[in-house]
C-alpha positions in Angstrom: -26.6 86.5 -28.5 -29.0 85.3 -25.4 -29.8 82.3 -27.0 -25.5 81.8 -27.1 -25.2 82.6 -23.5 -27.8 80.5 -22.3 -26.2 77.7 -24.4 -23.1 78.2 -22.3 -24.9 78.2 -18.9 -26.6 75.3 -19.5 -23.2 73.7 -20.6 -22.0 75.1 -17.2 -24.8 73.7 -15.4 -24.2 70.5 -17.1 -20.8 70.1 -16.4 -21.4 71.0 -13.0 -24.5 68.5 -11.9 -21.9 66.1 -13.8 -18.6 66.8 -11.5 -20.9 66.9 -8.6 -22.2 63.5 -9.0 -18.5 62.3 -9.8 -17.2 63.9 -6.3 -19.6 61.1 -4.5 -18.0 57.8 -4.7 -19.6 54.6 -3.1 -16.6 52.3 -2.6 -17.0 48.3 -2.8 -15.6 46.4 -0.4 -12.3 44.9 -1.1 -11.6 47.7 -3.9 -9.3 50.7 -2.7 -9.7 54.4 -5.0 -7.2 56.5 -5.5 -7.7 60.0 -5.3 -5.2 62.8 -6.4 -6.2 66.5 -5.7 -4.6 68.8 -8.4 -2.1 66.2 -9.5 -1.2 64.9 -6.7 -1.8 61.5 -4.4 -4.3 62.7 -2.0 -5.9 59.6 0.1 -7.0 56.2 -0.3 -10.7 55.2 -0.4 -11.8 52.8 0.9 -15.3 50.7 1.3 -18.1 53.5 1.9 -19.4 56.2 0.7 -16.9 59.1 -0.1 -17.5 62.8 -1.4 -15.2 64.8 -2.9 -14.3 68.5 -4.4 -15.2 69.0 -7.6 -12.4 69.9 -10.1 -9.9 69.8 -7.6 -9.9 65.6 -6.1 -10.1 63.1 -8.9 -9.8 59.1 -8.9 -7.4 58.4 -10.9 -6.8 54.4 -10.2 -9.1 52.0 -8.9 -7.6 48.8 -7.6 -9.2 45.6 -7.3 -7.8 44.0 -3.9 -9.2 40.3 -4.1 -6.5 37.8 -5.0 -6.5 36.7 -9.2 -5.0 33.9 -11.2 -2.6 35.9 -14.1 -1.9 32.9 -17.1 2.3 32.4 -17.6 2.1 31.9 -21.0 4.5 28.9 -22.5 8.2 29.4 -23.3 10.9 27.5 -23.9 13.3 26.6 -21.4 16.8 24.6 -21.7 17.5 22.3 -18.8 20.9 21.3 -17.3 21.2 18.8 -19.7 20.7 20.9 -22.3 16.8 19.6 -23.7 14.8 22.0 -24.3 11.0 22.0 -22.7 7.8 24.0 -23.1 6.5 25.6 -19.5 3.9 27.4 -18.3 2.2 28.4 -15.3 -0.2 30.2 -13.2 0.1 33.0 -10.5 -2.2 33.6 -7.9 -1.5 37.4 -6.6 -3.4 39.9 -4.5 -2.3 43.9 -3.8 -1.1 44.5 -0.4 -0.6 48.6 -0.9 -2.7 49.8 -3.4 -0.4 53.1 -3.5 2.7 51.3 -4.3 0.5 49.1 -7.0 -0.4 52.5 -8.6 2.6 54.0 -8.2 5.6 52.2 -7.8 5.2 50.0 -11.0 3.1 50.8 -14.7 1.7 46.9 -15.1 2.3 44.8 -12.2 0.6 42.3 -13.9 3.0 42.1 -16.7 5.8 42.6 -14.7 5.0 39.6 -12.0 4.5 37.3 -15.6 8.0 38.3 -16.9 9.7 38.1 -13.9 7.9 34.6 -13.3 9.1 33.1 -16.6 12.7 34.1 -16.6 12.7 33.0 -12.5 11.4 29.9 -14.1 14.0 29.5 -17.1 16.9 29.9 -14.6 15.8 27.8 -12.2 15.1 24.5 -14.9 18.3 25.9 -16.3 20.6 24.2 -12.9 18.1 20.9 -13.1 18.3 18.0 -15.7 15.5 17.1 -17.8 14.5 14.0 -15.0 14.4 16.4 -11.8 12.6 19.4 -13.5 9.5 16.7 -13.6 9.9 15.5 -9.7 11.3 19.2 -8.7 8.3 21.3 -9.2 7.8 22.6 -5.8 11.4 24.0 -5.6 10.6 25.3 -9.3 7.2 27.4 -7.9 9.0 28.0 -4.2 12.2 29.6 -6.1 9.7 32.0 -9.0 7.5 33.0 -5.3 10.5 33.4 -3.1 11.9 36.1 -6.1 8.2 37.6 -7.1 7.9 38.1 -3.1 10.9 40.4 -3.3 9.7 42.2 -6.0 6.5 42.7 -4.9 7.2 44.6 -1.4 8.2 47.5 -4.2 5.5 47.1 -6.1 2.8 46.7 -3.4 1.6 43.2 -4.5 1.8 39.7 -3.0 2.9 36.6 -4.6 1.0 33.4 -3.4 1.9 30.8 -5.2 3.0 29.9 -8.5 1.8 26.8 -10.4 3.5 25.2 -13.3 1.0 23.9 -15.6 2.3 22.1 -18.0 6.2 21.1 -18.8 6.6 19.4 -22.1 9.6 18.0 -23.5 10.1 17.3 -27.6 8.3 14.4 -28.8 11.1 12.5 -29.1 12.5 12.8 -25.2 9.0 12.5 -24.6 9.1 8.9 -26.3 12.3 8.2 -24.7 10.9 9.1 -21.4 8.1 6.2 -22.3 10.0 3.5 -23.4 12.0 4.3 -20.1 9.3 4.0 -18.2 7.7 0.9 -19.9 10.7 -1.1 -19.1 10.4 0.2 -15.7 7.3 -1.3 -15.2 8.3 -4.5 -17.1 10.7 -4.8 -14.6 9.0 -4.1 -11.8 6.0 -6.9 -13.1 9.4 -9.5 -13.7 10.0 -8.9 -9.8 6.9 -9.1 -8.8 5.9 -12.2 -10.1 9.5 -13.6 -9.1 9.0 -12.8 -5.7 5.4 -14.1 -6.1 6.7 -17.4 -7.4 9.2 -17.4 -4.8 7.0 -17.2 -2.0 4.3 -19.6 -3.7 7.2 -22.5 -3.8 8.5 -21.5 -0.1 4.6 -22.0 0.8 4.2 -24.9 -0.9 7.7 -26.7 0.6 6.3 -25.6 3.8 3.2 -27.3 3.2 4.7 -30.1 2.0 7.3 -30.2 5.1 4.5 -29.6 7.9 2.7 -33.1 5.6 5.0 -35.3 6.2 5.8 -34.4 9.7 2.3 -34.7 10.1 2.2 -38.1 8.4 5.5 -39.5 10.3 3.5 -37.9 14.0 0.6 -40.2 12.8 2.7 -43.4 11.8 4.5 -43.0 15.4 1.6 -42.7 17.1 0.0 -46.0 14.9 2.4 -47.9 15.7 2.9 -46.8 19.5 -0.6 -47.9 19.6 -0.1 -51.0 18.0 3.2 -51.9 20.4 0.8 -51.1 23.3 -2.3 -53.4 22.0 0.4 -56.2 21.1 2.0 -55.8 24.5 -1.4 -55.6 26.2 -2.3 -58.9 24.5 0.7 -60.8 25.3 -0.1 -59.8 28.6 -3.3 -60.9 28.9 -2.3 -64.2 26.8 0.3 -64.6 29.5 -2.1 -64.3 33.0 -4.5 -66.3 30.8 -2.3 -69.5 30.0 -0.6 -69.1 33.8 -4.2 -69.3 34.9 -4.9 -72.5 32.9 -1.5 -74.1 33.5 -2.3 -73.6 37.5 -5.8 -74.8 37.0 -4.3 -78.2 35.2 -1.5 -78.6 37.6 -4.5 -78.3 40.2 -6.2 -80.8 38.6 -3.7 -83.4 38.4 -2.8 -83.3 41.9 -5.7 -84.7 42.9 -7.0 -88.1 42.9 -7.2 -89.5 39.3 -6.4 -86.1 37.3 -3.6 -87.8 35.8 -5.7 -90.5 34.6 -7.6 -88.0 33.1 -4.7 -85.8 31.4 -4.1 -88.6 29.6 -7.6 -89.2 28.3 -7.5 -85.9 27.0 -3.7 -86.3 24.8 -5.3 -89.8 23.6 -8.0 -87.8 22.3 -6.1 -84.7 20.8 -3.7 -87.6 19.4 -6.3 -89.3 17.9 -7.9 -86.3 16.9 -4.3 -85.3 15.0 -4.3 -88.3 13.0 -8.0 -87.5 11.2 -6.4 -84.7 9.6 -3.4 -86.5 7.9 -5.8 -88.3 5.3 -4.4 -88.1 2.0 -1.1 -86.7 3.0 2.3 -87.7 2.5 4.0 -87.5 5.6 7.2 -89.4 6.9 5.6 -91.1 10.5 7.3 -93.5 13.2 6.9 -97.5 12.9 5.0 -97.5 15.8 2.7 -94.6 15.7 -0.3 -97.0 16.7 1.3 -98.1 19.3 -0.2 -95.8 22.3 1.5 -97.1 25.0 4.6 -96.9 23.7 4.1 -92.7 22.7 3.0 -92.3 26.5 4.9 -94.1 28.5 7.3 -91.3 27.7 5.3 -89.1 29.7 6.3 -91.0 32.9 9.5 -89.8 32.5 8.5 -86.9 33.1 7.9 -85.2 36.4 4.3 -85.0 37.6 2.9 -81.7 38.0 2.3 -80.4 41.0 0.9 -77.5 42.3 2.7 -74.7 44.7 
């Protein structure tokens, strides 16, 4: 019998070093306790120590108040257009009240996924198949705008929401491709169009800014050319006016005309040297000198000015 009731003190004592060491709570930061006394919300921990009454406060949730990624696992979804694609996602979601987390739902974890994937099924449901690919902002907006809603009940807030992945059947999906390779065939046909547009307008330009070039030059040739010409007729001119005063100068003056025709005897005889071995039809009296000059006496002497 004393053996049993020291048993059952020592089972006392036991349970009490235990619930005394459970009444002292060192809280983490970002982590909130809850603690009920005899059934019933009490307070909130938070970072610190704590100590509390045995048997009478208990924690009953802890809460983890640092923001987590929760996986939306695929589902099928039926656009507009009636195709059906495979989505899935990610939320990112921290607890704002840690009462209303404990208390105002039983998972808000699994609650926030369903909600996110039918948000997410009636949303692609109003889009066709080729804006539920360029409309995934509106897709995670619309699932965080609703989740937002839902989460000032159950203390939590909704960051974002991320789709993953959105497949369509294989054989949209090979649609989708030959789509978009003729796309880009296209694209390439305009591009070197426009390329060999551009390389044909460059080279007419080229070809137009030549032959300007090339006219300029000719133009400029042959102004240069008029100019020498004219410049040497005009130095021919003042050079033979010069002579023809320096003859008339000369014959003036006592014998010069004596002398002029000294010099046509000469360029006379000179004349007839080169008609060896030529046939040339030639007056009767072509030896006959004084005959060929006295023609010059008809005409009028030079004179000078």
């Amino acid at each position: 019998m004393d053996y049993f009731v020291l048993a059952v003190w020592g089972v006392s004592f036991l349970i009490l070093i235990v619930k005394f060491f459970q009444s002292i709570r060192l809280v983490s930061t970002q982590t909130a306790h809850i603690v009920e006394r005899l059934g019933k919300y009490h307070k909130t921990l938070e970072a610190g120590f704590h100590a509390l009454i045995p048997f009478v406060d208990k924690v009953t949730f802890v809460q983890d108040l640092r923001e987590e990624a929760i996986d939306v696992p695929p589902q099928d979804c039926f656009t507009g257009d009636e195709v059906k694609v495979t989505v899935d996602g990610v939320i990112y979601i921290s607890i704002m009240d840690a009462v209303k987390a404990s208390y105002g739902i039983v998972d808000y974890r699994y609650a926030a996924v369903q909600l996110a994937q039918t948000t997410t099924r009636s949303v692609i449901g109003t889009l066709a198949l080729d804006r539920t690919f360029e409309e995934r902002d509106i897709i995670s907006a619309k699932v965080v705008e609703v989740l937002d809603a839902a989460g000032e009940t159950w203390g939590i807030r909704v960051h974002r929401y991320e789709i993953k992945n959105l497949s369509p059947p294989d054989t949209v999906r090979n649609a989708m491709e030959k789509q978009v390779n003729a796309e880009r065939e296209r694209r390439a046909i305009l591009a070197a169009s426009e390329g060999d547009k551009q390389s044909r307008i460059n080279r007419s330009e080229g070809l137009k800014r030549e032959l300007i070039n090339r006219s300029e030059g000719e133009k400029q040739r042959r102004i240069n050319e008029a100019e020498g010409q004219a410049q040497e007729i005009t130095a021919i001119a003042s050079a033979t006016a010069e002579s023809i005063a320096k003859i008339a100068a000369v014959v003036s003056e006592p014998g010069g005309d004596q002398a002029l025709r000294l010099q046509i005897y000469e360029r006379h005889i000179e004349s007839l040297r080169g008609l060896q071995n030529s046939k040339i039809i030639l007056p009767a009296n072509l030896m006959n000198f004084e005959s060929w000059m006295s023609n010059l006496d008809a005409v009028p002497k030079l004179k000078s000015d």
